[in-house]
GUKERO-134913 format. One record per atom (N, C-alpha, C): x, y, z; residue number from 0. Coordinates in nm, 3 decimals, m for minus. Example, Ala and Ser with C-alpha at 12.3 -4.5 7.8 and 13.67 -1.06 7.14 Angstrom:
2
1.319,m0.569,0.780,0
1.230,m0.450,0.780,0
1.320,m0.330,0.780,0
1.285,m0.225,0.708,1
1.367,m0.106,0.714,1
1.290,0.003,0.787,1
END
This chain:
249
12.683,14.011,14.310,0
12.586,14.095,14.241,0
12.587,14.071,14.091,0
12.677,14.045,14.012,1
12.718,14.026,13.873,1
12.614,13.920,13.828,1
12.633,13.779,13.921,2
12.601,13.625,13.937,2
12.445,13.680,13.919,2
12.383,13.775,14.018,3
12.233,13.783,14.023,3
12.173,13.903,13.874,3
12.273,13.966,13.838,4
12.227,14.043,13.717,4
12.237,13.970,13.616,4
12.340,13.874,13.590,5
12.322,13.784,13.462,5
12.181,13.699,13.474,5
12.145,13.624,13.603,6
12.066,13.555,13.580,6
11.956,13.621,13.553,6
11.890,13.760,13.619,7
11.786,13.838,13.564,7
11.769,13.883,13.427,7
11.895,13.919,13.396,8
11.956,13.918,13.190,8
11.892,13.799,13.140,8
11.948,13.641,13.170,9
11.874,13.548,13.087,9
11.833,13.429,13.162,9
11.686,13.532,13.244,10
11.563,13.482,13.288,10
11.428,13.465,13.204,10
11.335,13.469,13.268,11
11.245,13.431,13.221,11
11.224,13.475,13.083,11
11.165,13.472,12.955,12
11.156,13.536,12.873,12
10.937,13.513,12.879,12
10.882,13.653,12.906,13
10.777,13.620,12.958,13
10.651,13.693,12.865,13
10.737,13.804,12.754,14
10.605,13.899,12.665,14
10.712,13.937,12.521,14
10.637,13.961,12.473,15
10.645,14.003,12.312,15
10.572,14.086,12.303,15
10.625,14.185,12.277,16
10.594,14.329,12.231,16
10.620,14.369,12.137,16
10.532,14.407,12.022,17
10.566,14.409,11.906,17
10.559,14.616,11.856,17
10.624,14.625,11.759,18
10.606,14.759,11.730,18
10.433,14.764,11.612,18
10.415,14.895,11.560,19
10.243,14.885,11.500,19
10.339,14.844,11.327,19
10.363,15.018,11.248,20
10.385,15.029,11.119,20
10.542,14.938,11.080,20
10.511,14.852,10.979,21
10.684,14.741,10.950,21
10.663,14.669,11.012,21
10.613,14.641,11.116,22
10.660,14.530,11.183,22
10.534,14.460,11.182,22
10.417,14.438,11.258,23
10.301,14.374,11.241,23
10.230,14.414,11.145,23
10.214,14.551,11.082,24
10.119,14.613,10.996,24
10.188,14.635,10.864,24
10.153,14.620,10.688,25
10.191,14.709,10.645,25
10.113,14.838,10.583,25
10.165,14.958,10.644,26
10.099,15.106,10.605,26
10.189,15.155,10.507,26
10.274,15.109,10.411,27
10.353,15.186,10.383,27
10.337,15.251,10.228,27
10.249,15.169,10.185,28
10.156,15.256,10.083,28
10.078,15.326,10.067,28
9.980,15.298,10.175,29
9.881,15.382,10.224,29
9.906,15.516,10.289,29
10.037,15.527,10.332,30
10.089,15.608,10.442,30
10.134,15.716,10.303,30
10.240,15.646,10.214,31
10.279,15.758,10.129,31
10.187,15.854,10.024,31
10.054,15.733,9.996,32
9.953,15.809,9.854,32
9.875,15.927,10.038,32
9.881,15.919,10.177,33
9.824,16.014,10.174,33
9.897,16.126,10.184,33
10.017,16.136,10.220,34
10.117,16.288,10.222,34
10.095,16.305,10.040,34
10.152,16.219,10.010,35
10.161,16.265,9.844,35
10.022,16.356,9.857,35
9.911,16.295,9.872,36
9.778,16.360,9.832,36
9.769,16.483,9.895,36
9.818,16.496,10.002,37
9.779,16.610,10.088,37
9.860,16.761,10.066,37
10.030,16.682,10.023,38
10.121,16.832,9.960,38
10.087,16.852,9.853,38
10.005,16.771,9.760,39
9.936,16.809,9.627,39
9.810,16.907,9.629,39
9.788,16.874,9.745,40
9.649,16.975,9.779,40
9.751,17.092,9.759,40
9.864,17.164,9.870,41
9.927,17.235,9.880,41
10.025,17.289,9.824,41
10.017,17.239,9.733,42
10.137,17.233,9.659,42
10.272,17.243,9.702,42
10.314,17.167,9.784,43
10.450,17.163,9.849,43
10.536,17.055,9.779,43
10.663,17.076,9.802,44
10.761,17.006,9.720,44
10.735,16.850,9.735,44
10.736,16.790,9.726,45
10.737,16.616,9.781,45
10.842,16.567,9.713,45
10.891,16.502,9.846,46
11.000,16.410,9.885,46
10.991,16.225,9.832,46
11.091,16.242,9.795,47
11.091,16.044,9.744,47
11.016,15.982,9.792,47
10.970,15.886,9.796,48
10.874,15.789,9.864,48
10.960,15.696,9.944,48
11.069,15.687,9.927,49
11.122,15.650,10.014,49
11.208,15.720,10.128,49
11.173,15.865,10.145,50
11.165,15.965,10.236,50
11.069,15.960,10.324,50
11.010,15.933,10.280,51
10.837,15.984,10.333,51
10.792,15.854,10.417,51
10.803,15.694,10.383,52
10.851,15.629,10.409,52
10.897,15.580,10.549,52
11.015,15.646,10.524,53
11.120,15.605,10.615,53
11.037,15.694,10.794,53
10.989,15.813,10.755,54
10.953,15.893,10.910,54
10.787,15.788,10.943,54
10.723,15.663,10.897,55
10.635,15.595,10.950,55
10.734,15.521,11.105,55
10.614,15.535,11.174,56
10.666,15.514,11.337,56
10.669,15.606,11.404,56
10.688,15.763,11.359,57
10.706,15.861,11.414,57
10.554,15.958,11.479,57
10.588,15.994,11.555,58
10.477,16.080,11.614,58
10.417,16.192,11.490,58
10.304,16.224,11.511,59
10.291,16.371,11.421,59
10.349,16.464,11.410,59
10.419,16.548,11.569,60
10.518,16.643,11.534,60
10.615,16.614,11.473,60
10.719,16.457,11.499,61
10.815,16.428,11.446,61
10.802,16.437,11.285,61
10.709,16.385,11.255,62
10.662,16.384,11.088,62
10.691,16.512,11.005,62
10.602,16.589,11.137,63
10.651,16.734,11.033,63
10.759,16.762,11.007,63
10.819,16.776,11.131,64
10.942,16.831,11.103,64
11.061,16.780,10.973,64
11.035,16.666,10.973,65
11.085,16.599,10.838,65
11.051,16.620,10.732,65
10.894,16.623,10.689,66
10.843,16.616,10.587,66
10.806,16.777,10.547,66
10.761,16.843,10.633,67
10.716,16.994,10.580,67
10.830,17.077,10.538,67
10.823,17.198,10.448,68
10.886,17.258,10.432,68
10.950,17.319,10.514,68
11.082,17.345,10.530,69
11.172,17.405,10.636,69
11.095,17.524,10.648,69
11.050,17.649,10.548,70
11.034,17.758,10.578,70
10.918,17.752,10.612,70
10.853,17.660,10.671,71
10.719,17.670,10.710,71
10.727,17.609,10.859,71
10.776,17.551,10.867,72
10.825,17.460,10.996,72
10.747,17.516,11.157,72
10.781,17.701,11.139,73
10.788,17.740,11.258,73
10.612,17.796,11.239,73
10.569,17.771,11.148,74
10.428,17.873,11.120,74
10.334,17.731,11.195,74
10.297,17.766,11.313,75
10.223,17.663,11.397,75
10.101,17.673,11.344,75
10.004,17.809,11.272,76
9.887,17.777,11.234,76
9.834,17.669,11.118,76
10.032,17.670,11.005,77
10.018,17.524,10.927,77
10.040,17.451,10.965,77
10.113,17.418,11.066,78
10.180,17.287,11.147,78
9.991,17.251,11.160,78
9.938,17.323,11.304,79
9.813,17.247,11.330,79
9.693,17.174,11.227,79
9.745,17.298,11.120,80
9.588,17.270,10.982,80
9.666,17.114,10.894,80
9.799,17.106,10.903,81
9.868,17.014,10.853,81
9.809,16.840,10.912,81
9.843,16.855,11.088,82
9.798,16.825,11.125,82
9.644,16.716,11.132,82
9.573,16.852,11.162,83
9.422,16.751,11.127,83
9.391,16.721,11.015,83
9.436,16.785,10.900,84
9.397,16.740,10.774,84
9.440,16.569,10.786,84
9.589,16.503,10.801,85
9.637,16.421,10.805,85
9.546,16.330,10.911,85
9.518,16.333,11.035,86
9.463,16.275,11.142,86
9.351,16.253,11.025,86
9.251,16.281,10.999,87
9.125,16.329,10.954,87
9.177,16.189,10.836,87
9.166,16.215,10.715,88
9.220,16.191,10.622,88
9.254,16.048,10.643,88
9.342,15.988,10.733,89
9.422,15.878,10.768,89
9.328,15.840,10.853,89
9.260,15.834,10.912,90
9.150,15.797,10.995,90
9.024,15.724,10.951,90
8.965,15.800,10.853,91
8.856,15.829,10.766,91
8.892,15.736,10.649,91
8.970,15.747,10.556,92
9.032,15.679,10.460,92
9.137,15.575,10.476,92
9.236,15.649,10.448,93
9.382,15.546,10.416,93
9.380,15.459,10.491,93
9.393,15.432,10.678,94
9.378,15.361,10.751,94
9.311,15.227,10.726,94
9.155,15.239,10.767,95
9.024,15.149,10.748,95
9.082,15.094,10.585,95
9.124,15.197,10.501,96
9.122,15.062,10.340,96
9.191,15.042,10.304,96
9.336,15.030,10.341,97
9.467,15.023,10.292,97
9.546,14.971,10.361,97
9.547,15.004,10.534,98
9.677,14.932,10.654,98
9.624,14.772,10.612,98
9.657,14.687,10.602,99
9.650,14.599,10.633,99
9.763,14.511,10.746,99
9.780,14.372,10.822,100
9.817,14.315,10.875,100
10.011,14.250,10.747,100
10.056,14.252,10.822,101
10.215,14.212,10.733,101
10.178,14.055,10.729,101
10.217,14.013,10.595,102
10.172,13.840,10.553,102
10.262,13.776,10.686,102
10.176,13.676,10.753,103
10.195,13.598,10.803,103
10.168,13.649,10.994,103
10.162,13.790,11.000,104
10.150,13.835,11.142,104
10.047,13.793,11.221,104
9.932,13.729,11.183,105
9.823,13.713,11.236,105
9.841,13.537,11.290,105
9.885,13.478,11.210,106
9.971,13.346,11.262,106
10.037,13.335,11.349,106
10.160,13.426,11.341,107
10.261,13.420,11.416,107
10.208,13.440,11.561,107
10.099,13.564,11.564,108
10.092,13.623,11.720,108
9.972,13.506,11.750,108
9.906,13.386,11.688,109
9.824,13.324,11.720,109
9.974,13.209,11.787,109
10.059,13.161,11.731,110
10.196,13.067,11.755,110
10.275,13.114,11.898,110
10.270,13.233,11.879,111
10.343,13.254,12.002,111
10.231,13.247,12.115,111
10.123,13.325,12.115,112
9.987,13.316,12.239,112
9.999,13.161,12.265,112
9.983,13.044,12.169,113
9.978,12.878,12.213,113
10.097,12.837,12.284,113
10.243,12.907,12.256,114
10.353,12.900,12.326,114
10.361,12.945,12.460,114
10.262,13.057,12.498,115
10.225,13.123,12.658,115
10.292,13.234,12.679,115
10.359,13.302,12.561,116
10.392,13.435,12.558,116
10.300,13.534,12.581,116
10.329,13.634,12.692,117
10.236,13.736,12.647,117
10.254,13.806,12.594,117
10.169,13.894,12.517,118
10.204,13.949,12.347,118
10.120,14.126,12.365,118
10.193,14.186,12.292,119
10.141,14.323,12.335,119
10.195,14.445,12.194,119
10.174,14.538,12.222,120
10.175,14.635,12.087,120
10.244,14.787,12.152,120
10.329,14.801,12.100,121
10.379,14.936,12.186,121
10.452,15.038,12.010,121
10.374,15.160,12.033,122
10.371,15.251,11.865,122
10.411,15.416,11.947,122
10.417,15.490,11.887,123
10.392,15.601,11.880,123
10.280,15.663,11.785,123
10.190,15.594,11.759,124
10.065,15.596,11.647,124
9.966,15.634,11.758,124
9.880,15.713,11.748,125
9.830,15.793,11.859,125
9.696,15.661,11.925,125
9.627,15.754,12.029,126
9.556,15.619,12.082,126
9.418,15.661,11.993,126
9.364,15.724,11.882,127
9.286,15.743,11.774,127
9.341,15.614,11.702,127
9.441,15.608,11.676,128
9.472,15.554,11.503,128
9.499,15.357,11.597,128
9.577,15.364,11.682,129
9.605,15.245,11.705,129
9.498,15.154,11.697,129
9.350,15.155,11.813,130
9.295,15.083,11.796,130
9.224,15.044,11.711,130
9.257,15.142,11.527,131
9.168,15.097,11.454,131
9.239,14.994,11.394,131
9.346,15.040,11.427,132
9.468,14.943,11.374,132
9.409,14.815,11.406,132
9.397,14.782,11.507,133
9.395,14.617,11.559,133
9.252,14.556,11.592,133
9.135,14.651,11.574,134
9.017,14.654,11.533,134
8.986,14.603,11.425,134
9.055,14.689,11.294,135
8.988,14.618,11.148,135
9.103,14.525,11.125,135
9.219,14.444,11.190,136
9.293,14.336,11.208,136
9.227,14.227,11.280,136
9.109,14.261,11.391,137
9.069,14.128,11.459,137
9.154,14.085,11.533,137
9.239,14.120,11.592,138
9.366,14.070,11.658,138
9.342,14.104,11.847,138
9.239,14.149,11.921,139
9.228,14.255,12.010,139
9.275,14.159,12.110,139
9.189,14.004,12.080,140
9.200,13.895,12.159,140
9.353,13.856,12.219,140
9.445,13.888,12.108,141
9.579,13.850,12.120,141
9.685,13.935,12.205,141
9.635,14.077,12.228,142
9.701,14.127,12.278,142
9.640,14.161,12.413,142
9.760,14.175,12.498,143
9.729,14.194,12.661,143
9.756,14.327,12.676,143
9.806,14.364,12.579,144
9.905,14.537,12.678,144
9.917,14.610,12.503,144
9.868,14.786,12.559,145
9.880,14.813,12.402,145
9.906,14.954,12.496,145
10.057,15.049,12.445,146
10.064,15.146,12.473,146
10.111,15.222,12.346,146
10.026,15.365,12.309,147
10.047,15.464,12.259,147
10.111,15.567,12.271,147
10.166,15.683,12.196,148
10.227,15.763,12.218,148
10.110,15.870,12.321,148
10.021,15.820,12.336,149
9.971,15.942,12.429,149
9.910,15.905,12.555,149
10.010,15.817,12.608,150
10.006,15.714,12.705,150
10.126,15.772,12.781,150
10.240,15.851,12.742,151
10.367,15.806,12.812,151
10.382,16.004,12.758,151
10.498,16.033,12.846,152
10.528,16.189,12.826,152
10.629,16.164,12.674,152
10.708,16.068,12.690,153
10.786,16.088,12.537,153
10.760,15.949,12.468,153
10.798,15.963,12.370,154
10.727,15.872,12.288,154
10.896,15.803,12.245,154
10.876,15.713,12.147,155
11.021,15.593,12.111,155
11.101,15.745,12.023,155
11.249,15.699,12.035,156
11.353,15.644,12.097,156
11.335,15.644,12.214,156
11.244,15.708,12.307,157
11.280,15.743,12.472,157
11.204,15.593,12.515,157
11.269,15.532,12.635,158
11.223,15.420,12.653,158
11.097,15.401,12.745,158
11.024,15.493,12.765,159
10.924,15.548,12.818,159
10.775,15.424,12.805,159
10.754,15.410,12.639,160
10.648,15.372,12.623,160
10.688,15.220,12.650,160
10.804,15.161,12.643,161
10.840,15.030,12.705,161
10.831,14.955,12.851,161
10.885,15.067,12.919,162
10.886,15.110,13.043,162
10.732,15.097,13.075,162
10.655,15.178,13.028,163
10.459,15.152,13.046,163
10.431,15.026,13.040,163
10.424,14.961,12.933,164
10.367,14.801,12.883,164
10.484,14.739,13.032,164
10.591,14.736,13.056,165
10.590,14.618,13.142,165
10.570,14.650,13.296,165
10.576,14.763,13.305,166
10.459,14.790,13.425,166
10.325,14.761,13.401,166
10.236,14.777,13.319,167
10.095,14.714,13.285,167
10.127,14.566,13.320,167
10.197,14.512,13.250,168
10.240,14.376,13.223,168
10.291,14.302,13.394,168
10.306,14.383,13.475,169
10.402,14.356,13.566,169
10.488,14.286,13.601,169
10.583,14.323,13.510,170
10.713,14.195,13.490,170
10.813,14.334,13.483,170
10.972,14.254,13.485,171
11.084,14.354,13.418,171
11.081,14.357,13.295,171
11.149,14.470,13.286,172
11.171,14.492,13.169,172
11.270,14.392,13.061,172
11.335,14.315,13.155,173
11.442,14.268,13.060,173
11.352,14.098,13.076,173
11.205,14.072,13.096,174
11.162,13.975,13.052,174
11.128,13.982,12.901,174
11.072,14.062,12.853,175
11.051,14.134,12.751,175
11.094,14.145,12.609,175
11.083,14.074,12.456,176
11.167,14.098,12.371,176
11.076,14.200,12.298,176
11.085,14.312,12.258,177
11.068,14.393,12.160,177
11.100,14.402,12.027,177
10.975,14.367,11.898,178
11.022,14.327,11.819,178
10.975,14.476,11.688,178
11.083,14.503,11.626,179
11.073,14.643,11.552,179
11.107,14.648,11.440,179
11.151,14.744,11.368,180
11.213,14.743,11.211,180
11.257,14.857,11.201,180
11.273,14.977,11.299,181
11.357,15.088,11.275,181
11.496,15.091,11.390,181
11.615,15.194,11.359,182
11.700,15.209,11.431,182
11.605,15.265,11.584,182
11.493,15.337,11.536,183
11.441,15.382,11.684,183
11.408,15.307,11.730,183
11.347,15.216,11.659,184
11.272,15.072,11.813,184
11.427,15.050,11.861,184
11.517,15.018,11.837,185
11.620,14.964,11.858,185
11.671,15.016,11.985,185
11.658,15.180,11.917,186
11.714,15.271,12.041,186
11.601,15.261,12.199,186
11.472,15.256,12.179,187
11.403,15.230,12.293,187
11.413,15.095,12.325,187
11.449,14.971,12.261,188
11.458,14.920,12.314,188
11.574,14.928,12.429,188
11.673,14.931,12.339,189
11.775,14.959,12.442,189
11.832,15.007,12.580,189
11.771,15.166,12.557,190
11.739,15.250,12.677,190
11.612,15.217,12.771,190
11.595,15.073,12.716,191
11.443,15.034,12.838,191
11.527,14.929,12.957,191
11.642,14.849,12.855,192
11.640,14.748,12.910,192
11.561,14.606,12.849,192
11.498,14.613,12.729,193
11.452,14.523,12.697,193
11.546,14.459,12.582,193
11.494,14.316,12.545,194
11.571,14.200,12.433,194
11.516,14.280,12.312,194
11.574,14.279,12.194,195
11.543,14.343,12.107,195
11.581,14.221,11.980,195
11.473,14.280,11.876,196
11.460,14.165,11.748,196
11.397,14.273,11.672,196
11.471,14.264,11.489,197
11.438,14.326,11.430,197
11.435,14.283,11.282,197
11.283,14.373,11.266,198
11.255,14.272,11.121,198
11.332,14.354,10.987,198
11.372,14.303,10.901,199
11.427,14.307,10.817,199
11.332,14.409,10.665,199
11.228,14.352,10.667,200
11.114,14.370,10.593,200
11.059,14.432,10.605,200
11.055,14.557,10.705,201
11.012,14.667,10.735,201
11.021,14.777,10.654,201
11.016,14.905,10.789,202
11.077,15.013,10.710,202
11.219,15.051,10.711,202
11.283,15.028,10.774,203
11.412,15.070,10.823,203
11.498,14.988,10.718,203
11.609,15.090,10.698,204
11.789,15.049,10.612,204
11.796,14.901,10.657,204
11.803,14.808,10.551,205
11.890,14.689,10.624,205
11.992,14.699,10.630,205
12.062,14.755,10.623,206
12.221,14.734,10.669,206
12.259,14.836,10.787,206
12.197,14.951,10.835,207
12.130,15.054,10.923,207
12.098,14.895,11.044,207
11.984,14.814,11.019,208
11.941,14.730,11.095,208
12.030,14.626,11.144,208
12.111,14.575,11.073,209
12.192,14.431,11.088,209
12.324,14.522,11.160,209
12.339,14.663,11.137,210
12.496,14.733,11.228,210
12.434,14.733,11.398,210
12.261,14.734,11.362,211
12.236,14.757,11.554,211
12.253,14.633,11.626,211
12.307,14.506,11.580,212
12.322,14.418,11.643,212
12.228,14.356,11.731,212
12.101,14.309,11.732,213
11.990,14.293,11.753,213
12.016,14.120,11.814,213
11.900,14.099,11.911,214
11.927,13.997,11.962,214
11.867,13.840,11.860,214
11.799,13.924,11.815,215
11.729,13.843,11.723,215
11.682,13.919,11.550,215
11.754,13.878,11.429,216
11.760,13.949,11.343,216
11.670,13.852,11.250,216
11.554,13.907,11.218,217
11.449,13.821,11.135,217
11.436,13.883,11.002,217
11.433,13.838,10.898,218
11.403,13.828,10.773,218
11.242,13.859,10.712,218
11.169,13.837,10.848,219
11.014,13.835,10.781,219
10.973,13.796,10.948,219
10.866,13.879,10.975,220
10.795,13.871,11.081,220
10.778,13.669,11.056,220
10.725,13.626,11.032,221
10.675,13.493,11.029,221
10.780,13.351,11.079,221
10.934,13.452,11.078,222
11.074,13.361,11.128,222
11.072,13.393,11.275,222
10.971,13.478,11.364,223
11.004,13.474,11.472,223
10.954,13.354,11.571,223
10.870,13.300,11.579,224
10.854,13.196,11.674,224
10.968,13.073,11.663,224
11.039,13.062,11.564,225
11.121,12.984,11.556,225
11.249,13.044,11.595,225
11.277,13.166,11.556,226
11.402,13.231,11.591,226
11.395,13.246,11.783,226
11.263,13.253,11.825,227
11.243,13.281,12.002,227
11.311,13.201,12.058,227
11.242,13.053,12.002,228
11.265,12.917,12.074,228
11.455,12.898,12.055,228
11.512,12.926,11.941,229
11.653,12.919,11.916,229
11.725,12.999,12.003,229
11.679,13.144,12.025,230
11.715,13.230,12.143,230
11.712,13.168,12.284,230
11.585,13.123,12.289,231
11.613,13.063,12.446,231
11.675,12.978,12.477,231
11.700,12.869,12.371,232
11.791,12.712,12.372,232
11.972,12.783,12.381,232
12.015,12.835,12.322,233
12.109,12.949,12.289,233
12.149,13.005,12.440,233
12.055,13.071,12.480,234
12.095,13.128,12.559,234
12.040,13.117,12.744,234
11.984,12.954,12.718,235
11.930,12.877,12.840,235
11.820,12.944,12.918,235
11.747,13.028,12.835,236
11.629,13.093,12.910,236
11.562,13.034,12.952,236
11.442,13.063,13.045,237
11.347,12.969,13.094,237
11.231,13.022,13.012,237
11.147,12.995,12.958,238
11.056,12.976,12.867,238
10.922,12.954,12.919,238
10.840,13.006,12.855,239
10.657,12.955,12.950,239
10.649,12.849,12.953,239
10.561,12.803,13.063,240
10.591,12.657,13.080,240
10.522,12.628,12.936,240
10.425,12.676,12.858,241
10.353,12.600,12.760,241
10.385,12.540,12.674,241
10.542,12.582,12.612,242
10.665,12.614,12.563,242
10.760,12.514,12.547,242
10.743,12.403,12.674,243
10.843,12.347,12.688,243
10.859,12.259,12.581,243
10.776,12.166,12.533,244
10.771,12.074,12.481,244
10.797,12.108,12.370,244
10.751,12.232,12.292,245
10.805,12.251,12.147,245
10.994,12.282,12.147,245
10.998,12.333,12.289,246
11.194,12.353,12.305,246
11.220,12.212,12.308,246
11.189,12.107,12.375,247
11.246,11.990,12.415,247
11.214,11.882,12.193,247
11.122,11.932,12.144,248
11.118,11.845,12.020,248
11.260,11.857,11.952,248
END
C-alpha cells in the first residue's frame, strides 16, 4: 500500500491552480486607497497599510472582522452597510481601474497552457468580483476551472474550494500544484492534499512563507514554469505529454 501511495504522491502532475490577489493579480493598492477611503467616510481608526494589506485573499466577513472596529464588530446593521458599500465601491471603481495582472502572469499562464498543463483559478473573492478579475485581464481562454468562495460551504484555509476545482477538473487532488502567497493558501493547500508553491512577491511575510516549506518556493510568479519542469525532473514526475521535450532539452 505505501509502494501505491508514493507513486500517486509523484504521479502525474496534471493542473495549476493558481490563487486571484498576490499571486496572478496585483490589487494591493487598489485594495488599500479603497478601505482607507471608505473608514474616512466613517471616520474609523485606520490601520497601517500594511495591515490592511495583509487580510487581501480573505472573504468579506473575514475582512471585517480584522479591519472594523472591535466595538462595532457585533452591530450586524454596520457589518452589512460596511459590506455593500465595499462590494459596490470595489466593483464599480477600484477593481475595473486599478487590479491589474502581476508583471509577467499573462506569459507565464500562456507557457504553461503550451506545456499541456491545465490551469485554473481558485480565490475566496466572491463569484461578482472574480470574473471581472479575469475579464478585464483577457485571460478567460486560459483557464479551465475557476472556483469562488461562493461555490464551496467554506472558503481557504478549509480545503474545500480545492477539493471543488479537482473534482470539476476530474483528477486527484494530489495531481494538482497550487500556487499562492499567503500562509492560508498554504494551509488549504495542505488540508486538500495538493503540491503547493509559493510566491514570494505577494502578500504574505516572507519569512512566514519560506518557514511553510513549500514544494516549490518562487521569487516572482514568472520563475514558475521553470521551477515546474525542475520539480518534475527532481522528483521523476510524469509530466503532459506536451512537456516532454522541453524536460528532455
Amino acid at each position: 500500500m505505501r509502494k501505491l501511495r508514493e507513486k500517486d504522491r509523484l504521479g502525474l502532475v496534471g493542473a495549476i491552480i493558481f490563487d486571484a490577489d498576490g499571486t496572478l493579480f496585483d490589487s494591493s493598492n487598489a485594495f488599500y486607497h479603497l478601505v482607507r477611503d471608505i473608514f474616512s467616510k466613517r471616520k474609523w481608526p485606520l490601520k497601517s497599510k500594511e495591515s490592511i494589506v495583509s487580510v487581501l485573499g480573505m472573504t468579506n466577513k473575514q475582512i471585517a472582522n480584522v479591519l472594523i472596529p472591535k466595538k462595532l464588530r457585533s452591530n450586524k446593521q454596520v457589518i452589512a452597510e460596511w459590506e455593500r458599500d465595499m462590494e459596490k465601491r470595489w466593483l464599480e471603481h477600484y477593481l475595473p481601474r486599478h487590479v491589474k495582472l502581476a508583471v509577467g502572469a499573462k506569459q507565464v499562464l500562456k507557457e504553461l497552457h503550451r506545456m499541456g498543463f491545465r490551469i485554473g483559478l481558485v480565490s475566496n473573492g466572491s463569484a461578482k468580483e472574480i470574473p471581472l478579475y479575469i475579464r478585464h485581464a483577457s485571460i478567460e481562454s486560459l483557464l479551465e476551472v475557476v472556483v469562488t468562495a461562493d461555490d464551496v460551504r467554506r472558503p481557504k484555509p478549509f480545503p474545500d474550494p480545492l477539493e471543488e476545482a479537482a473534482k470539476r477538473l476530474g483528477m486527484p487532488i494530489s495531481r494538482i500544484f497550487y500556487v499562492g502567497d499567503t500562509v492560508m493558501d498554504a494551509e488549504s493547500a495542505r488540508s486538500a492534499g495538493a503540491r503547493l508553491g509559493l510566491v514570494l512577491s505577494g502578500i504574505g511575510n516572507r519569512q512566514d512563507l519560506i518557514e511553510q516549506n513549500p514544494d516549490i518556493l518562487l521569487e516572482s510568479i514568472g520563475d514558475l514554469p521553470e521551477s515546474i519542469v525542475q520539480f518534475i525532473r527532481a522528483n521523476r514526475c510524469v509530466p503532459p505529454k506536451s512537456s516532454l521535450k522541453l524536460l528532455k532539452a
